[in-house]
C-alpha positions as CSV (number, residue, x, y, z in Angstrom):
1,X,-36.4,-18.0,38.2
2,X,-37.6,-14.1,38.4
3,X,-39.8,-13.2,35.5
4,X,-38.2,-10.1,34.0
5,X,-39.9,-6.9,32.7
6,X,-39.4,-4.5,30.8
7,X,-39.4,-2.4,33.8
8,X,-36.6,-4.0,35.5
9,X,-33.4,-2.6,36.3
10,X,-31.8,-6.1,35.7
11,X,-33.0,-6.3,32.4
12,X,-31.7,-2.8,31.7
13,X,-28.3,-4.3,33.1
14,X,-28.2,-7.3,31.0
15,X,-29.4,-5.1,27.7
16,X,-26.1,-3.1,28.1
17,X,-23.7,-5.7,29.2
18,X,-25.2,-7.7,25.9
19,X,-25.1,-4.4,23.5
20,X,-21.7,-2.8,25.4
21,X,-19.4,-4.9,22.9
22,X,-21.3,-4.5,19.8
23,X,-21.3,-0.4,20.8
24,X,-17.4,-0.5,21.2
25,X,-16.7,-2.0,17.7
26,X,-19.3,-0.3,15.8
27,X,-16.5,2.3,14.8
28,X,-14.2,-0.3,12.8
29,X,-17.6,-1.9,11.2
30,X,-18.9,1.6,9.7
31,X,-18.3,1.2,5.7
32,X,-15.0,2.0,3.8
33,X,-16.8,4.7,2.0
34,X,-18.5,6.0,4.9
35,X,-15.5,6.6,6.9
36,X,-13.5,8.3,3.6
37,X,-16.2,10.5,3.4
38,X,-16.4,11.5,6.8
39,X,-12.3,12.1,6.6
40,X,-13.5,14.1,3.5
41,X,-15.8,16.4,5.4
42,X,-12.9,16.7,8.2
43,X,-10.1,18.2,5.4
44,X,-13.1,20.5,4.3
45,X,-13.6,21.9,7.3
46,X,-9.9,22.2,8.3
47,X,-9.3,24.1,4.8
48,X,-12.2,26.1,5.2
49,X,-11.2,27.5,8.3
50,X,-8.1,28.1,6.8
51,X,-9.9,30.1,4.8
52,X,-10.0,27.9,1.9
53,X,-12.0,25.7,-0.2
54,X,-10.8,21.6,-0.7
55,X,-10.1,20.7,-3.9
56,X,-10.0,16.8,-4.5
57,X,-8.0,15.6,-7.5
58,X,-9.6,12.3,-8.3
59,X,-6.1,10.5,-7.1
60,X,-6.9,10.7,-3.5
61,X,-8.3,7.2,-3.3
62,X,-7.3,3.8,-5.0
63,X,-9.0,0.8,-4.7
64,X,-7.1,-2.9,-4.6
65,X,-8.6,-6.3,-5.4
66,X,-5.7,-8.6,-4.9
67,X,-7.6,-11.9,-5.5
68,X,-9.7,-10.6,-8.6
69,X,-12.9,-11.9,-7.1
70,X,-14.8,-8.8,-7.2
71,X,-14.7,-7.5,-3.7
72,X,-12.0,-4.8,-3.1
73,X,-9.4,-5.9,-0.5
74,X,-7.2,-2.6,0.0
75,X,-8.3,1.4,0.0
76,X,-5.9,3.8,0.0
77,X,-6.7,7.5,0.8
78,X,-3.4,9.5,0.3
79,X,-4.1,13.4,1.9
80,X,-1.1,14.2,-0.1
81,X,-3.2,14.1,-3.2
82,X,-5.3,17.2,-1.4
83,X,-5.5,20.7,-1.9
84,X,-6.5,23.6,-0.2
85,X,-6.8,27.0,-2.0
86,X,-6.3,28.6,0.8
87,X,-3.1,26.9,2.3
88,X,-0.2,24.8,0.6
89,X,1.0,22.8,3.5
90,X,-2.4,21.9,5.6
91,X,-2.6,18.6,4.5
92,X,1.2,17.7,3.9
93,X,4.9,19.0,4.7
94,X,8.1,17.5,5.6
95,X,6.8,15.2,7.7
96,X,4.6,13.8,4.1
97,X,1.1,13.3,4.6
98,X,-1.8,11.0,6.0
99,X,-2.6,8.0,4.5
100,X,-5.2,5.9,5.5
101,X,-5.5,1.8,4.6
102,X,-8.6,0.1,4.7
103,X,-10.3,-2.8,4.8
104,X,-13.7,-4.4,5.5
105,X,-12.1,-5.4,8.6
106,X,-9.1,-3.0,9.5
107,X,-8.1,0.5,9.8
108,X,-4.4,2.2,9.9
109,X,-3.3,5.5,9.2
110,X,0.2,7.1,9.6
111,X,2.6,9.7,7.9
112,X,3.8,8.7,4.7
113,X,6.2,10.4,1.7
114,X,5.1,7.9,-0.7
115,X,3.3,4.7,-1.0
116,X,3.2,1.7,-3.8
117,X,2.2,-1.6,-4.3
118,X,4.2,-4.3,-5.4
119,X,3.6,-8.2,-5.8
120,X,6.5,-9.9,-4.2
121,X,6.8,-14.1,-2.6
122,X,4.3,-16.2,-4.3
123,X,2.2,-13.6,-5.9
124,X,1.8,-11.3,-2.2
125,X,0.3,-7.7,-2.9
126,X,2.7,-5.4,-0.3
127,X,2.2,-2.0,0.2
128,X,5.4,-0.5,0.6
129,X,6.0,3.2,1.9
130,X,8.4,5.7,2.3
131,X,8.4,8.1,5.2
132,X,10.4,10.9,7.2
133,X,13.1,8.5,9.4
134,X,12.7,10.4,12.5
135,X,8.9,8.8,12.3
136,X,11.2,5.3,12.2
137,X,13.8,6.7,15.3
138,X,16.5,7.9,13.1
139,X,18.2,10.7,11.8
140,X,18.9,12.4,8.9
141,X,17.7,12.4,5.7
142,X,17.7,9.0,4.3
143,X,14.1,7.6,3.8
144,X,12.7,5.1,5.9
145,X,11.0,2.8,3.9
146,X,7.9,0.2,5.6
147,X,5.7,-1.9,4.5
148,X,2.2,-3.6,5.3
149,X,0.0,-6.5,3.4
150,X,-3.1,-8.1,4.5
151,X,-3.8,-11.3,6.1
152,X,-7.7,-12.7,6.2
153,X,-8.8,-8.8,5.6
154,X,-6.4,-7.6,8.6
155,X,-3.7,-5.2,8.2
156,X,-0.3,-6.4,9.3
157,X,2.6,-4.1,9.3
């Protein structure tokens, strides 16, 4: 077998090939609270360069532990609860606004009018939400109304 050093191109090779998948998931691994603030820094820049200054009302964020044991299950970051002195409609319009779910494991965002939690089938937290229906293929102006929960600290919509 070929002694390897730390010289050697194969050894480069196998370092990437070993790190390569650890590299591509490190995005979904970075901390709840790490990722809300760097959305945070985002909708300060965009109101700033709309001339601007963010203004966060508290509400923005809501934390769910569904199984009371101490660890939060669910984040919720709702950009409808932003505002930016400089602009009424950079973060929301007709269309609602950005919310972002999280978990320790999973990640969605999507336009939303209106979210809530409810407990429904044996004790089941569900997020339900209300959006613009073309966002669900339709038209008019009836509300489409979705939903999402979590399975194992996944997402599933």
């Amino acid at each position: 077998m070929p002694r390897l050093s730390s010289s050697s191109p194969l050894l480069h090779i196998l370092i990437t090939f070993t790190l390569l998948p650890s590299l591509l998931w490190a995005e979904p691994l970075m901390k709840v609270d790490d990722r809300i603030a760097n959305i945070e820094r985002w909708a300060a820049k965009a109101c700033e360069s709309d001339g601007g200054e963010l203004i966060l009302s508290g509400d923005e964020v809501v934390l769910f532990d569904f199984n009371d044991d101490g660890e939060i299950d669910l984040t919720i970051l709702h950009e409808d609860d932003y505002n930016c002195s400089g602009s009424n409609s950079i973060f929301s319009g007709s269309l609602g606004a950005v919310a972002h779910f999280f978990t320790a494991k999973d990640y969605e965002h999507f336009y939303v009018w209106d979210v809530d939690v409810v407990t429904a089938f044996d004790s089941t937290p569900v997020v339900l939400f209300t959006s613009h229906p073309m966002l669900c293929d339709e038209v008019g102006y009836a509300a489409c109304v979705g939903a999402l929960t979590i399975f194992e600290g996944r997402i599933v919509r």
